[in-house]
C-alpha positions in Angstrom: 0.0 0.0 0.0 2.9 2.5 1.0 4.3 1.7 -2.4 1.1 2.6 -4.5 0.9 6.2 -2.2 4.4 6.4 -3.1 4.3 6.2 -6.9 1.1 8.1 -6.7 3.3 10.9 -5.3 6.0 10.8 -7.9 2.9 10.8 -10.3 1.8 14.1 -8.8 4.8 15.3 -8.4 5.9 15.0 -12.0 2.5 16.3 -13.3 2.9 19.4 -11.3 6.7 19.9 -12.2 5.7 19.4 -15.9 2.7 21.5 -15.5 5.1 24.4 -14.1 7.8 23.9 -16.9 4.6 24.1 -19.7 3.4 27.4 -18.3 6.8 29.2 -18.3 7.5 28.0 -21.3 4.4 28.9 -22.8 4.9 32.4 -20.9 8.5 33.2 -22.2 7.6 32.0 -25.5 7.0 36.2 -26.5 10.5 36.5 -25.8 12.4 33.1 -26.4 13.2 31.3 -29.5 11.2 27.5 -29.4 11.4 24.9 -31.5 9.2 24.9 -34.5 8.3 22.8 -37.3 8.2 23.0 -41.1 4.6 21.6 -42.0 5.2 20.9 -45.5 6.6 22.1 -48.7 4.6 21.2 -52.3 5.8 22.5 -55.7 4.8 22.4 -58.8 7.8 22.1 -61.2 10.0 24.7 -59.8 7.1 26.8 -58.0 7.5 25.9 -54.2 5.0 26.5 -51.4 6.1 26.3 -48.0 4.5 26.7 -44.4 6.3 26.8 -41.2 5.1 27.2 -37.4 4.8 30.6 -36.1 7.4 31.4 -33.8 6.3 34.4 -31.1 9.7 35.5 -30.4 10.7 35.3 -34.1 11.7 39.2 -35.8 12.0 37.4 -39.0 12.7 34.1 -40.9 15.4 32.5 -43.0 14.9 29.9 -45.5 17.5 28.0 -47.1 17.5 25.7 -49.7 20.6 23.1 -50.3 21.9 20.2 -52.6 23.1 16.8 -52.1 26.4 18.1 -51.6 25.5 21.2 -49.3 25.8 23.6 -51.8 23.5 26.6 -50.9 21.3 26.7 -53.8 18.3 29.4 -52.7 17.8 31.8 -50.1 15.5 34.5 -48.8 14.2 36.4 -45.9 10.6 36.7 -44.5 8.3 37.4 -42.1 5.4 35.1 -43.4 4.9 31.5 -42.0 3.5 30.5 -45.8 5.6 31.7 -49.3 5.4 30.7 -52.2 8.2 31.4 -54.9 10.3 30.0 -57.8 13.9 28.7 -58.0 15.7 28.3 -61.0 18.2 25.9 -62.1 17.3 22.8 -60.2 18.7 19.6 -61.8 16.5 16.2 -62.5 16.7 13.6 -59.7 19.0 16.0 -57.3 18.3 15.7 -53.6 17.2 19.3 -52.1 16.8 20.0 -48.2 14.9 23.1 -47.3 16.0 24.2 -43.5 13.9 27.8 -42.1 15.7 29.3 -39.6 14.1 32.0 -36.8 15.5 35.4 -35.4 14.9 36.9 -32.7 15.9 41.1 -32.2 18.9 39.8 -30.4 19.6 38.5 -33.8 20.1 34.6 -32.1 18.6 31.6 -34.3 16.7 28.5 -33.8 16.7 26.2 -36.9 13.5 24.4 -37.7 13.3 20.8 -35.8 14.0 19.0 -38.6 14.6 19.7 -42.9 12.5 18.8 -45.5 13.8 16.4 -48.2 12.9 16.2 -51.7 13.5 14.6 -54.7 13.5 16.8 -57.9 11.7 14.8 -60.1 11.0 16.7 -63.1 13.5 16.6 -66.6 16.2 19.2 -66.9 18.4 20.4 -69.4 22.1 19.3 -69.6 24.0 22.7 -69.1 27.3 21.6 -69.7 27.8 23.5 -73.0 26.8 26.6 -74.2 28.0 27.2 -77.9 26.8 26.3 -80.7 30.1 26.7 -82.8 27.9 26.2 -86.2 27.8 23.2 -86.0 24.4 20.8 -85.2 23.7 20.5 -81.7 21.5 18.2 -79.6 20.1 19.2 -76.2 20.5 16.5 -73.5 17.6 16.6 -71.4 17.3 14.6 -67.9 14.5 13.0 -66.8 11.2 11.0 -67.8 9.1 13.0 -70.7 6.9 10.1 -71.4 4.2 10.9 -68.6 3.4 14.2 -70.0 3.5 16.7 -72.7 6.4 18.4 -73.2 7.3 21.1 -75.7 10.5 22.8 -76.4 10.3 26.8 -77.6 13.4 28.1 -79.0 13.4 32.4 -79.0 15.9 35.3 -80.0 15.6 38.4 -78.4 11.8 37.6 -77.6 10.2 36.3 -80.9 9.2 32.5 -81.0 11.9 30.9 -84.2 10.4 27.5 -83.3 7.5 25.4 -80.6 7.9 22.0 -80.8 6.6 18.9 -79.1 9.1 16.7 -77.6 8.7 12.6 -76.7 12.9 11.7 -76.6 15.8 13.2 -74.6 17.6 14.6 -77.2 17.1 17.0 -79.6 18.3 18.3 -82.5 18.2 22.1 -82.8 17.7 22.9 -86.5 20.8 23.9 -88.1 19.4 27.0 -90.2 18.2 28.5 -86.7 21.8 29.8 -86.0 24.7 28.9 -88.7 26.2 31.9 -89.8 24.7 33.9 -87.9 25.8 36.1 -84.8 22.9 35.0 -82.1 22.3 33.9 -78.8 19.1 30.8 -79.2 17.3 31.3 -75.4 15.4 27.4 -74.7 12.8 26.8 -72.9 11.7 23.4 -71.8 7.6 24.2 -71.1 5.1 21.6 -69.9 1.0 22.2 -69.3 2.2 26.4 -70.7 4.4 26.4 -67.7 8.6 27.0 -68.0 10.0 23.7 -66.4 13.7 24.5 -67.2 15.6 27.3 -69.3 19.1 27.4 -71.4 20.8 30.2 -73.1 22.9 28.9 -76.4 25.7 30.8 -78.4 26.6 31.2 -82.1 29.3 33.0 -82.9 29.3 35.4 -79.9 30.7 36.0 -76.9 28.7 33.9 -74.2 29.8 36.1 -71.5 27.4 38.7 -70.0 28.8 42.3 -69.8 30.7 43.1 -66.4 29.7 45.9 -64.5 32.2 46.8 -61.3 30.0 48.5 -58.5 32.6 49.6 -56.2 35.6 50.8 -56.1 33.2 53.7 -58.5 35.5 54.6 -61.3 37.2 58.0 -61.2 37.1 58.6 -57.8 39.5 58.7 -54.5 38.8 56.1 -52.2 40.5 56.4 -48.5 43.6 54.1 -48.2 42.4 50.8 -46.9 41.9 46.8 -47.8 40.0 47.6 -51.5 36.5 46.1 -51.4 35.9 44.5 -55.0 32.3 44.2 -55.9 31.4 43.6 -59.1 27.6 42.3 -61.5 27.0 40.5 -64.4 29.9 38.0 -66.2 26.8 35.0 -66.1 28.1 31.9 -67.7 31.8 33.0 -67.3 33.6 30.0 -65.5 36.2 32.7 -63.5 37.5 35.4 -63.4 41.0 37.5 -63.6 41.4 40.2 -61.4 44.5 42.6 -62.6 46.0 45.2 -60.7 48.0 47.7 -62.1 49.4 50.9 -61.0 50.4 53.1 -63.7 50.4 50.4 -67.0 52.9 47.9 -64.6 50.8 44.7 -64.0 51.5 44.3 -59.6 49.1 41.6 -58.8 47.0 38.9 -60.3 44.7 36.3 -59.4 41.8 34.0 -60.1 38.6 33.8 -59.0 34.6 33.0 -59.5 33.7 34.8 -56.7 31.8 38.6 -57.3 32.8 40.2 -53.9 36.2 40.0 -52.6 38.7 41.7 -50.3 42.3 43.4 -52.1 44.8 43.9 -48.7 45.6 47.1 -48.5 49.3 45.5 -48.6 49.0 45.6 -51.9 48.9 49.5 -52.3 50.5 52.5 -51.3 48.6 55.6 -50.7 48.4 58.3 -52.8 48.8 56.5 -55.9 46.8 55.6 -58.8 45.1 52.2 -59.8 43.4 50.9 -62.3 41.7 46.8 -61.2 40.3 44.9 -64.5 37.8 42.2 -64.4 38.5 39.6 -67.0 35.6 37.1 -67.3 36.3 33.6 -69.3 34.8 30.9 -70.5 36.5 28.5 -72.7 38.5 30.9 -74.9 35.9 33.7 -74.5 37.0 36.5 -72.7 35.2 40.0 -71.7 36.7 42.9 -69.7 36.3 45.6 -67.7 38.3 48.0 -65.7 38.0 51.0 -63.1 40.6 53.4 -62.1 40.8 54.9 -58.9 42.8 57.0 -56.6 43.8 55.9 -52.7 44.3 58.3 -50.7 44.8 59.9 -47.1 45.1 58.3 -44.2 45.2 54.0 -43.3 42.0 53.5 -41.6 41.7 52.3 -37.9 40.6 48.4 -37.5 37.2 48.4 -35.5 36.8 47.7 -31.4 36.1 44.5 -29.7 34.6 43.3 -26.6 35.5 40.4 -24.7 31.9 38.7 -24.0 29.2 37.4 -26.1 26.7 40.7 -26.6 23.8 38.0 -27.2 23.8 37.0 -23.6 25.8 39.1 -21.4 25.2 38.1 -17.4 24.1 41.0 -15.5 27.0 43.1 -13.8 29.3 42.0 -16.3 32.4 44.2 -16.8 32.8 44.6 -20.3 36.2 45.4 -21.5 36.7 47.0 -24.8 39.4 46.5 -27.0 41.1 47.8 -29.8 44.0 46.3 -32.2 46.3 49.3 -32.4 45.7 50.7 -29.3 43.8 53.4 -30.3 42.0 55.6 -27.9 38.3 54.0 -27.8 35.2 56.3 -27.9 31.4 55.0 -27.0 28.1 55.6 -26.5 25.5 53.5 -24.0 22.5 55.2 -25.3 22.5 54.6 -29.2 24.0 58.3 -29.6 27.0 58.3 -32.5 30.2 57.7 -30.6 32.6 59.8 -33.4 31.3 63.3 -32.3 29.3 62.3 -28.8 31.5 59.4 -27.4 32.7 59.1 -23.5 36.3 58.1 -23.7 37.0 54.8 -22.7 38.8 54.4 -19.2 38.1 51.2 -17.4 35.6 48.5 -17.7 32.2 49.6 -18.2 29.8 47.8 -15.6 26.7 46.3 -17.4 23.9 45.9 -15.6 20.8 46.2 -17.8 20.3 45.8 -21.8 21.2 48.7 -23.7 22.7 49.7 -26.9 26.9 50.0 -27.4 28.4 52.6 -30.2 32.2 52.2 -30.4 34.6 53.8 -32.5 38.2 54.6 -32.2 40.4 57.3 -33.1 43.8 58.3 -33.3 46.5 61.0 -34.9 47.3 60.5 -38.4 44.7 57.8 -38.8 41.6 57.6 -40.1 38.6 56.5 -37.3 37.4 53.0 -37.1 34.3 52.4 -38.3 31.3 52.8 -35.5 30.4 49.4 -34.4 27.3 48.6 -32.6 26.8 45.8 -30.1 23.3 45.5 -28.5 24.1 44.5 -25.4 21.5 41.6 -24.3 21.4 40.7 -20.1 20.5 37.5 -19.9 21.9 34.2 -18.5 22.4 31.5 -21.3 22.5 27.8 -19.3 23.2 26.1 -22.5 26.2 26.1 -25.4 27.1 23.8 -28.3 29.9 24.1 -29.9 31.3 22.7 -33.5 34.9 22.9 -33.8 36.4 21.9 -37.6 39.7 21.1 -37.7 41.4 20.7 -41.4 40.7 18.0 -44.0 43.7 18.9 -46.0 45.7 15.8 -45.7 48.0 16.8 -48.7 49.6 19.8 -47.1 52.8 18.3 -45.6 54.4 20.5 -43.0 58.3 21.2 -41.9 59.0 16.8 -41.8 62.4 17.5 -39.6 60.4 19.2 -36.8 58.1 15.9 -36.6 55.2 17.9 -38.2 53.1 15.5 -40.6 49.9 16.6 -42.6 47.9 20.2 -41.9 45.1 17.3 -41.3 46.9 15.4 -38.6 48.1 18.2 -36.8 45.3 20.1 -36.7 42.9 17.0 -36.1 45.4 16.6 -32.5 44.7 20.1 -31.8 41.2 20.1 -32.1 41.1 16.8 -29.4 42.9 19.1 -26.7 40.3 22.2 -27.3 37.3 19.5 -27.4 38.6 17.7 -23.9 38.4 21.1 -22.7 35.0 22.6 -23.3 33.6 19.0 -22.9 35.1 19.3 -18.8 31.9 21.7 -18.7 28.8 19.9 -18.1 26.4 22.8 -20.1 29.1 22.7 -22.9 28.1 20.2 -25.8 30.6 19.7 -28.9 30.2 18.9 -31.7 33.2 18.0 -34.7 33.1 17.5 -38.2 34.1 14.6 -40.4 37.5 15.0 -41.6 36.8 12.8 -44.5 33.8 15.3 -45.3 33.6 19.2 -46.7 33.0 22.4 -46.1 29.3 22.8 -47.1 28.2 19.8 -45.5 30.3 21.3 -41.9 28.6 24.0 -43.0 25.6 22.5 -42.8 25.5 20.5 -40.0 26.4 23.2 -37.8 23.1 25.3 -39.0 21.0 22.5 -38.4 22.3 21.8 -35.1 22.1 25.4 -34.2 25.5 26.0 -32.7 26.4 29.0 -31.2 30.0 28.7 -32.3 31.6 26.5 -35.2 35.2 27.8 -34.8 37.6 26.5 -37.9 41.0 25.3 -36.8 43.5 25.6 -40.0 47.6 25.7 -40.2 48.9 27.8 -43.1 51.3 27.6 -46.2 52.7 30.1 -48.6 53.2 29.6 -52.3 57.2 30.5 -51.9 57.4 29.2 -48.3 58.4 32.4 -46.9 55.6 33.5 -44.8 55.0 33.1 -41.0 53.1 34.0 -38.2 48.8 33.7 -37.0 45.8 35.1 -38.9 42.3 34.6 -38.6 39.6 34.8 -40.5 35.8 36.4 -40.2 33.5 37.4 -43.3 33.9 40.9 -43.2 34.8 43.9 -40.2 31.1 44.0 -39.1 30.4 40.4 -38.8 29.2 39.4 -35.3 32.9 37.0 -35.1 34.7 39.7 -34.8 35.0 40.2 -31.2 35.8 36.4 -30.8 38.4 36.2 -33.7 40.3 39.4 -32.0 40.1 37.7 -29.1 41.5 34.3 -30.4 44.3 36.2 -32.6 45.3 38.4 -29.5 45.8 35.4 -27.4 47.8 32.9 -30.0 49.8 36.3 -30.6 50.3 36.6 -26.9 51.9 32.9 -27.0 53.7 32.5 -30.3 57.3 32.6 -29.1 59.3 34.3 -31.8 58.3 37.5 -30.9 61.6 39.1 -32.8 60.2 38.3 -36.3 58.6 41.0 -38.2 54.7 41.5 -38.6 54.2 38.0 -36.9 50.8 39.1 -35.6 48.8 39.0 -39.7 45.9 40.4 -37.5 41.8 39.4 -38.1 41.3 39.8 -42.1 38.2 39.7 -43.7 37.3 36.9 -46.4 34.4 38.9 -47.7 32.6 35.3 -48.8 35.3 34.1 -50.1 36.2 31.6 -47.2 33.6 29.1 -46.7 34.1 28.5 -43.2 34.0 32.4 -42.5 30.9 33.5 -44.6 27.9 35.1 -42.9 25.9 33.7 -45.7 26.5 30.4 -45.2 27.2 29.9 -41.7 25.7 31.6 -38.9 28.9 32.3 -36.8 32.0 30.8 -38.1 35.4 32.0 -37.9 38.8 30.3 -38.9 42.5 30.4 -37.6 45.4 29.9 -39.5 47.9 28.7 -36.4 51.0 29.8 -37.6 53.0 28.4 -41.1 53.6 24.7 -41.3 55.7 25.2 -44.4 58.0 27.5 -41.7 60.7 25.6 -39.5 60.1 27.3 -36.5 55.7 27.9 -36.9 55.8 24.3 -37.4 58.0 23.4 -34.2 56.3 25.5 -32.5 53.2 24.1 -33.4 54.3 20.8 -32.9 55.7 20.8 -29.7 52.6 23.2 -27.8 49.5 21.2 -29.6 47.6 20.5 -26.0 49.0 24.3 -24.9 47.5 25.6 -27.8 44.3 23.4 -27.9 43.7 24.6 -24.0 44.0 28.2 -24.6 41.9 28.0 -27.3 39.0 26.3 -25.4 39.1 29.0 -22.6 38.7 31.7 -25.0 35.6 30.4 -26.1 34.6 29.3 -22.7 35.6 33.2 -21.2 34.0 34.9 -24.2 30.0 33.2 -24.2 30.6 33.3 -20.0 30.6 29.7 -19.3 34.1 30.4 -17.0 
């Protein structure tokens, strides 16, 4: 009998305990991300619709679309729980995964409990070749056509040359449509009157679309700093040269197939002229374009950090503020612009309640840093996850009489000592890729799991084998990692023993998406370290020799910076 009172007890004990957690729950739910489901997604060809669960404490939404190989194919935000939409260029019998992510003012995320999975089933064309060359051609097309009707509609420059109906997977364009003639041919595969896939074809003509450079905006001066490269158009070009010249001498040159990138100021010298072309190829096509600028006045001061997470900052924190040069800091608590109204920074500040923190920094012959705002969020986290990613590049041998193997190997025994570390913390869980895998699918992963931190651990190499010394890596100066990288660099700096060697210290740079582990676009916040040169005799002793050293103080500045320690 006094067993049956007892388990009635635990009964009512646990109903009431669950009964408690419901209601808070359901009470903080205004202002705390949940979990949240993705309730389907249907589509017609390649019109989607997709519905999600309202999330109270969401500002706005993010939804992603990937491939089979992590590739982020789609992307848009919202504030809607239904859309409905149309993504291009899907390929026959790919796997997709739609993930929706939530926001909250504090700008934290909560990914969706689970993706959604899908099978593109409907035919596609084969892009893999664009010209014509006058000679016939047959379009390759992927997929079933027998369950419906399918017709293909070939069109320059808007009128209809030719609507046919289609029943095999290839097909012969008619050679009279193009030979001899200067055209582009623009395909459309249609089905029921609706566009199921598109393909632009070339005759004679260059299949490169026109370039158009956004900034550095030709004919003007532009302050002496890192040159931000942004540039439009070049569709169907495979990559692209940038060329730097100053006067007509040819300085720098390098290949890419990315549109926005970051020049190192190391590269120039102020108050000089420049003149960056954009050379787009494909096959032996080639198109150009160029902009000429002026750099001038003064290097430009690198922004201010802070030494806690801003997302969740315990209440009488004392938050330090930092600057890379040592700079004298300015700021603000109460949103008011730091450059002309800015207290000068003395001591700790003592935060006791939310609020809104301006920084800048200034300093003699110098230009100021830009103003960088951090809104300061007092709350106590209880939980962190973690996903560190060391290297996969087993191929990148390292100093061999100093014992140092493969970037992979080294980097992989690095990562164990800053995992042991952050897993001695019992609200601490880790998380680590697989070396065997990639980038996009780390990438991945550590969205879906919705880490606070996936921190990139990297050694470095240069081309001649003359380079030294730490770097690290964030998407660009206002990314949210910078306060962590700074902190990261400043302490690896503060170790690295060959403190005589020039410009050891390559500071916090800024990959500008062209990193994959330290883009803002494709994950939420990443960073990565270069640990010193394994191509260098005494980076790769050094690194070497101090791997659990290394590994430990790694792990404590993440564990001092989100306020677990």
């Amino acid at each position: 009998m006094k067993k049956i009172i007892k388990e009635l007890l635990l009964i009512i004990v646990i109903f009431i305990a669950l009964t408690f957690v419901s209601v808070f729950f359901l009470m903080k739910s205004n202002t705390v991300l949940i979990g949240f489901n993705i309730k389907y997604v249907n589509n017609i060809y390649n019109t989607f619709e997709l519905e999600f669960d309202e999330v109270k404490a969401a500002k706005y939404y993010k939804v992603e679309l990937i491939d089979n190989e992590a590739n982020l194919i789609y992307f848009f935000d919202t504030h809607d729980t239904y859309n409905r939409f149309i993504v291009d260029n899907l390929k026959y019998n790919t796997t997709y995964s739609f993930m929706v992510y939530a926001y909250d003012n504090a700008n934290n995320y909560m990914p969706a409990k689970s993706s959604y999975e899908f099978v593109y089933e409907y035919p596609t064309f084969d892009k893999s070749n664009l010209l014509l060359n006058n000679q016939e051609y047959k379009i390759n097309i992927n997929g079933s056509l027998s369950n419906k009707d399918y017709y293909i509609n070939i069109s320059n420059e808007g009128k209809v040359l030719l609507n046919d109906h289609i029943k095999t997977n290839e097909y012969l364009i008619p050679l009279d449509l193009y030979k001899d003639k200067q055209i582009e041919l623009s395909i459309q595969l249609l089905c029921d009157g609706v566009v199921v896939d598109n393909l632009s074809l070339f005759n004679d003509m260059n299949p490169i679309k026109d370039i158009y450079i956004e900034t550095p905006v030709s004919n003007t001066s532009v302050l002496f700093n890192d040159v931000v490269l942004i540039f439009h158009g070049g569709e169907n070009a495979e990559h692209y040269n940038i060329n730097i010249y100053n006067d007509k001498t040819l300085i720098n040159t390098s290949e890419t197939t990315k549109k926005k990138i970051v020049l190192s100021r190391s590269l120039f010298e102020s108050d000089k002229q420049y003149r960056i072309e954009v050379e787009g190829v494909y096959k032996d096509y080639k198109k150009t374009t160029d902009v000429t600028f002026d750099l001038v006045g003064l290097p430009k001061l690198k922004p201010v950090y802070i030494n806690v997470n801003p997302k969740a900052i315990k209440k009488n924190t004392k938050l330090e503020l930092k600057q890379p040069e040592g700079a004298k800091i300015y700021y603000t608590l109460n949103g008011d612009d730091p450059t002309t109204n800015g207290i000068p920074y003395e001591e700790p500040i003592l935060i006791t309640d939310s609020c809104v923190l301006k920084v800048t920094a200034k300093e003699n012959l110098r230009s100021d840093a830009v103003v960088t705002t951090y809104n300061l969020n007092v709350s106590e986290q209880t939980q962190f996850k973690f996903y560190i990613s060391p290297s996969n590049q087993g191929r990148n041998l390292g100093v061999q009489e100093v014992g140092f193997t493969t970037e992979k190997y080294e980097m992989n025994k690095v990562a164990d000592y800053v995992i042991a570390k952050l897993k001695q913390y019992d609200n601490v869980k880790v998380y680590r890729n697989n070396p065997e895998g990639g980038i996009n699918q780390w990438n991945r992963d550590a969205n879906y799991l919705g880490v606070d931190l996936k921190f990139a651990i990297h050694s470095n190499a240069s081309v001649d084998h003359t380079s030294y010394g730490i770097e690290t890596w964030i998407d660009n100066e206002l990314s949210d990692t910078y306060s962590i990288a700074s902190l990261l660099q400043e302490k690896m700096v503060e170790m690295y023993p060959y403190k005589d060697r020039e410009n050891y210290d390559r500071g916090v740079k800024y990959s500008l998406g062209n990193l994959g582990e330290a883009n803002d676009n494709l994950v939420r916040f990443g960073l990565l370290i270069e640990l010193a040169h394994h191509d260098d005799m005494l980076d790769a002793k050094w690194l070497k020799e101090n791997q659990q050293e290394i590994g430990e103080a790694l792990a404590e500045v993440i564990l001092k910076y989100f306020q677990v320690i």
